[in-house]
KETOR-692720 format. One record per atom (N, C-alpha, C, O, CB): residue number from 1; residue in one letter; x, y negated, z negated. Coordinates in steps of 0.2 Angstrom, whole numbers, plus 5000, padded with zeros to 4 digits. Glycine has a CB too. Layout:
N
NUM; A; X; Y; Z
...
//
This chain:
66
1; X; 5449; 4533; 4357
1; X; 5454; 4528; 4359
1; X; 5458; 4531; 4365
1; X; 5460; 4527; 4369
1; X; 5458; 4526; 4353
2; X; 5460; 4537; 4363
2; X; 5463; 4543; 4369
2; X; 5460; 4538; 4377
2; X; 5464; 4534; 4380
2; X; 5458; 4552; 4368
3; X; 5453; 4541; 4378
3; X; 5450; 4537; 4383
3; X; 5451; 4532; 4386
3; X; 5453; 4531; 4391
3; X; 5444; 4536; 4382
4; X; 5451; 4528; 4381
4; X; 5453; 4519; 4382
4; X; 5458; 4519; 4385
4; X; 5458; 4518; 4391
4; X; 5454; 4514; 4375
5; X; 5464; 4522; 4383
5; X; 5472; 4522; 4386
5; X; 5472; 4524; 4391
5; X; 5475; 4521; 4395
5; X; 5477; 4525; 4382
6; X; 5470; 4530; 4394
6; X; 5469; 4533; 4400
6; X; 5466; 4531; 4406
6; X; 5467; 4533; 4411
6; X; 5468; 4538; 4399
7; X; 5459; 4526; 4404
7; X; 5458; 4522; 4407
7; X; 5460; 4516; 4409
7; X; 5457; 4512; 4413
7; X; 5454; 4523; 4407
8; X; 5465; 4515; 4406
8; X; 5469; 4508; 4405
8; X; 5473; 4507; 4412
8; X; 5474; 4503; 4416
8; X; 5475; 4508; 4397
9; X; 5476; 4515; 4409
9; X; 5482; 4516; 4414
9; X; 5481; 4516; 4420
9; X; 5482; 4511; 4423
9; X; 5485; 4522; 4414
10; X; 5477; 4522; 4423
10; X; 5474; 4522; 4428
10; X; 5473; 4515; 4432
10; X; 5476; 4514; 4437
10; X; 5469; 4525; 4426
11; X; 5468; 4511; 4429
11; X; 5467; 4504; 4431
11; X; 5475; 4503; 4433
11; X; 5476; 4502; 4439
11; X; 5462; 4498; 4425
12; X; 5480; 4503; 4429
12; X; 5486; 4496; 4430
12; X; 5489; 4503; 4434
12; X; 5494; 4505; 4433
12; X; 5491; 4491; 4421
13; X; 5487; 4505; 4437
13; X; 5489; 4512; 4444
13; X; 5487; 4508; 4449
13; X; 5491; 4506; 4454
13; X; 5485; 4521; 4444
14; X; 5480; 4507; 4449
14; X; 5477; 4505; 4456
14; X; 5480; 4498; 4456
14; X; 5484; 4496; 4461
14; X; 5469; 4506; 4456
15; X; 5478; 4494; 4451
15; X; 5482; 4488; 4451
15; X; 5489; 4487; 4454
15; X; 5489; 4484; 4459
15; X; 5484; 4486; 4444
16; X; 5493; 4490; 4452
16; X; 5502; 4491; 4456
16; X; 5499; 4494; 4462
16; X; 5501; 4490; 4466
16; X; 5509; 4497; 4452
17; X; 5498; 4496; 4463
17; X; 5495; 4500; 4470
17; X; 5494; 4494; 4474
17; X; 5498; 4492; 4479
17; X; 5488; 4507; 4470
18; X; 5489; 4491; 4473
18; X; 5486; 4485; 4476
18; X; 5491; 4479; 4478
18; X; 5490; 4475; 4483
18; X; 5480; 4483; 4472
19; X; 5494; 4478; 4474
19; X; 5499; 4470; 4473
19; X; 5504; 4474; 4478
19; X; 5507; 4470; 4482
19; X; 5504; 4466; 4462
20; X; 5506; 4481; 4479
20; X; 5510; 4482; 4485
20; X; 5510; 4483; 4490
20; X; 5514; 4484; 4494
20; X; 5514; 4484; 4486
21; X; 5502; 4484; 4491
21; X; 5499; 4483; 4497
21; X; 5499; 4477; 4500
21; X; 5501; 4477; 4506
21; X; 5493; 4484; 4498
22; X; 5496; 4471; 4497
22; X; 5495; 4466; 4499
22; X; 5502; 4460; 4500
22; X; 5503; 4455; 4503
22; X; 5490; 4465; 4495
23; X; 5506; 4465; 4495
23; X; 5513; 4461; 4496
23; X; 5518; 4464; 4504
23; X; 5522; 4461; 4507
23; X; 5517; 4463; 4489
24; X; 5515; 4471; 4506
24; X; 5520; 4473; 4512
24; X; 5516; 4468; 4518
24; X; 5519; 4466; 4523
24; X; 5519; 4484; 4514
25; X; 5509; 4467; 4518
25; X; 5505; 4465; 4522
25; X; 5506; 4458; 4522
25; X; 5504; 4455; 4527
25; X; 5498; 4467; 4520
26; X; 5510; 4454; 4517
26; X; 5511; 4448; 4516
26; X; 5505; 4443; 4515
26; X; 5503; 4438; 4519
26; X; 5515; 4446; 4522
27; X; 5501; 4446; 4510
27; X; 5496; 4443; 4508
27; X; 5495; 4443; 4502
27; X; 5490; 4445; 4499
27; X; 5490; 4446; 4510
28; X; 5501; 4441; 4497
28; X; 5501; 4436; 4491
28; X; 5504; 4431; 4491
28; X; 5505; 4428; 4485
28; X; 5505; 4439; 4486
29; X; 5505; 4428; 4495
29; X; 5510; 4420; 4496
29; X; 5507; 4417; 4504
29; X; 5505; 4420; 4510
29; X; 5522; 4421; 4496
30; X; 5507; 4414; 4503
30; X; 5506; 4409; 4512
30; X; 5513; 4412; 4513
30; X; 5517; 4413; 4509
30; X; 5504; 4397; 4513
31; X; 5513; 4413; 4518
31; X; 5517; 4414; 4524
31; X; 5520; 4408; 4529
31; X; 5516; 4404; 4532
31; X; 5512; 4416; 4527
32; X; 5526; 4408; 4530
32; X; 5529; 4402; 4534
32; X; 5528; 4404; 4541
32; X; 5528; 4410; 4543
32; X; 5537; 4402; 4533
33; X; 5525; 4399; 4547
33; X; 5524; 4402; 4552
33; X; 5531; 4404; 4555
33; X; 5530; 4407; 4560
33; X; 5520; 4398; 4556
34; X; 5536; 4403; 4554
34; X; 5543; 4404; 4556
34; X; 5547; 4411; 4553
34; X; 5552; 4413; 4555
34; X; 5547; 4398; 4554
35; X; 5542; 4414; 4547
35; X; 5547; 4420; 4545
35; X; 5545; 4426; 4548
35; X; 5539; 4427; 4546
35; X; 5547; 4423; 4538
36; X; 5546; 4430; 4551
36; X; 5546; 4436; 4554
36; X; 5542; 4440; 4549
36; X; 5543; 4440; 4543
36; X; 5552; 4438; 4556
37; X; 5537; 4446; 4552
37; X; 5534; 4451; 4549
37; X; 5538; 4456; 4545
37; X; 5544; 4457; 4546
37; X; 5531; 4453; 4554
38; X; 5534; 4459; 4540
38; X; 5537; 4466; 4537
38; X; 5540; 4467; 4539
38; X; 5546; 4466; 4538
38; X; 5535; 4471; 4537
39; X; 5536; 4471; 4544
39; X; 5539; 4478; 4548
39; X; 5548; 4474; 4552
39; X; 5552; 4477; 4550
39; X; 5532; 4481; 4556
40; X; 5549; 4470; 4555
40; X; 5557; 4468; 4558
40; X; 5558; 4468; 4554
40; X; 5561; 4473; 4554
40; X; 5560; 4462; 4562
41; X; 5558; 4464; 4546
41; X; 5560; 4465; 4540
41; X; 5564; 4471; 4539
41; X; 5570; 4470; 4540
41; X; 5555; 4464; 4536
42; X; 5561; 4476; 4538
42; X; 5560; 4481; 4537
42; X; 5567; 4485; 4540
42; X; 5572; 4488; 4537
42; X; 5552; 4482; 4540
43; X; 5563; 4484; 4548
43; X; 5568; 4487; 4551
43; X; 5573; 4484; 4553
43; X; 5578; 4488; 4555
43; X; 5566; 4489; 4556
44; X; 5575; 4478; 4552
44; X; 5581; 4474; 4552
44; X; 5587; 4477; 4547
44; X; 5592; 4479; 4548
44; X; 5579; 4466; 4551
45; X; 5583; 4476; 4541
45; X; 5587; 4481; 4535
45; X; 5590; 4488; 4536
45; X; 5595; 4490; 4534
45; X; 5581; 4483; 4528
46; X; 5585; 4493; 4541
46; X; 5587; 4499; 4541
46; X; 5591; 4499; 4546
46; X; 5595; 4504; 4545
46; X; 5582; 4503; 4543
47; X; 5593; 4494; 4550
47; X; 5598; 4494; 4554
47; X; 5604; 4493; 4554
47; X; 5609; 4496; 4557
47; X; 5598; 4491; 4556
48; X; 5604; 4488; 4548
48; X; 5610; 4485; 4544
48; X; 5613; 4489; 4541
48; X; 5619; 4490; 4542
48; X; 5609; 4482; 4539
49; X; 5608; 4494; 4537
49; X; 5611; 4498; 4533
49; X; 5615; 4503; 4536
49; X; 5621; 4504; 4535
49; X; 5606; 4500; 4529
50; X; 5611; 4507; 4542
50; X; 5615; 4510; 4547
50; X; 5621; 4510; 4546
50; X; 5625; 4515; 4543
50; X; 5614; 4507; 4552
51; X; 5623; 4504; 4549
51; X; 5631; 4500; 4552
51; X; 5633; 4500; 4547
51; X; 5639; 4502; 4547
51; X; 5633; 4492; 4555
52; X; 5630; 4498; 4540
52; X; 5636; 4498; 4536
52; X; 5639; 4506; 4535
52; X; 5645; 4508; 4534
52; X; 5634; 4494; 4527
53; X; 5633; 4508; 4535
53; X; 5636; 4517; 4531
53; X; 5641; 4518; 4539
53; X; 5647; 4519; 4539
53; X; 5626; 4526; 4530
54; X; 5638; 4518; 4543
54; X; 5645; 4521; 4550
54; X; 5651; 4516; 4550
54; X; 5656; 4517; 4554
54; X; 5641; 4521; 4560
55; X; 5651; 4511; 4548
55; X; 5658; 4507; 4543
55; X; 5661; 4512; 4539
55; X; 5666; 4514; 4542
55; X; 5655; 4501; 4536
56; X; 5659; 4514; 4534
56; X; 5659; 4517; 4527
56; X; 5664; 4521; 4530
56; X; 5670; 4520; 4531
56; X; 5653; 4521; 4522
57; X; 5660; 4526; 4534
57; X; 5661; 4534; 4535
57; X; 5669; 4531; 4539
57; X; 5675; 4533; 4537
57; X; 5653; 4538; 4541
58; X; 5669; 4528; 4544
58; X; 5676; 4526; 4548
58; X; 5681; 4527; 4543
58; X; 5685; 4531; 4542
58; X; 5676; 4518; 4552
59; X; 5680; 4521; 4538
59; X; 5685; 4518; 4533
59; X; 5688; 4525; 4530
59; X; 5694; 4526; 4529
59; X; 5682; 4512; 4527
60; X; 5682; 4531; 4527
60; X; 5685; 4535; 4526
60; X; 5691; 4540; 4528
60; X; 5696; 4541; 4525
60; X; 5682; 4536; 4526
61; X; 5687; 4541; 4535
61; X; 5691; 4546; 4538
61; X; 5697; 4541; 4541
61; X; 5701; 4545; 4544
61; X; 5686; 4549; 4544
62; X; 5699; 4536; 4542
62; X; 5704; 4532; 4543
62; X; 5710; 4535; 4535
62; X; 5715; 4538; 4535
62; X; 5701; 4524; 4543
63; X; 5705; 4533; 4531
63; X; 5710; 4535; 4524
63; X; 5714; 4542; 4523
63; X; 5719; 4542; 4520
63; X; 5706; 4535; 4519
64; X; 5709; 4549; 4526
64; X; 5712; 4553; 4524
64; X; 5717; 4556; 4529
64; X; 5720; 4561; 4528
64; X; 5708; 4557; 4522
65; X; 5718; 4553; 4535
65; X; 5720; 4553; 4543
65; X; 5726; 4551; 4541
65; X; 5730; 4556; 4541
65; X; 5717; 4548; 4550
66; X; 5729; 4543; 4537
66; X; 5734; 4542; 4534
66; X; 5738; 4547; 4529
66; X; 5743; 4546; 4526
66; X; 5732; 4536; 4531
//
């Protein structure tokens, strides 16, 4: 039974592996021709996030300046 379980797992490893491949590739749903790829996705986020953190950081140093 040991076996069984370990091969269970494994399978639902590759399984998750697979549904987020095919989900970064945008190949679980049709696709709007109007939504932009991953990757701008991706990197639009990384951008954002940027700005907010060099926000953050200002506000700090504003705070301990007071």
């Amino acid at each position: 039974m040991g076996k069984t379980v370990e091969q269970s797992l494994k399978q639902a490893e590759r399984l998750y592996q697979s549904i987020l491949k095919r989900a970064f590739e945008g190949k679980l749903v049709p696709q709007e021709p109007d939504e932009e790829p991953v990757g701008v996705l991706l990197e639009r986020i990384k951008v954002e996030k940027t700005q907010r953190e060099k926000v953050k950081v200002k506000r700090e140093v504003k705070r301990t300046m007071e």
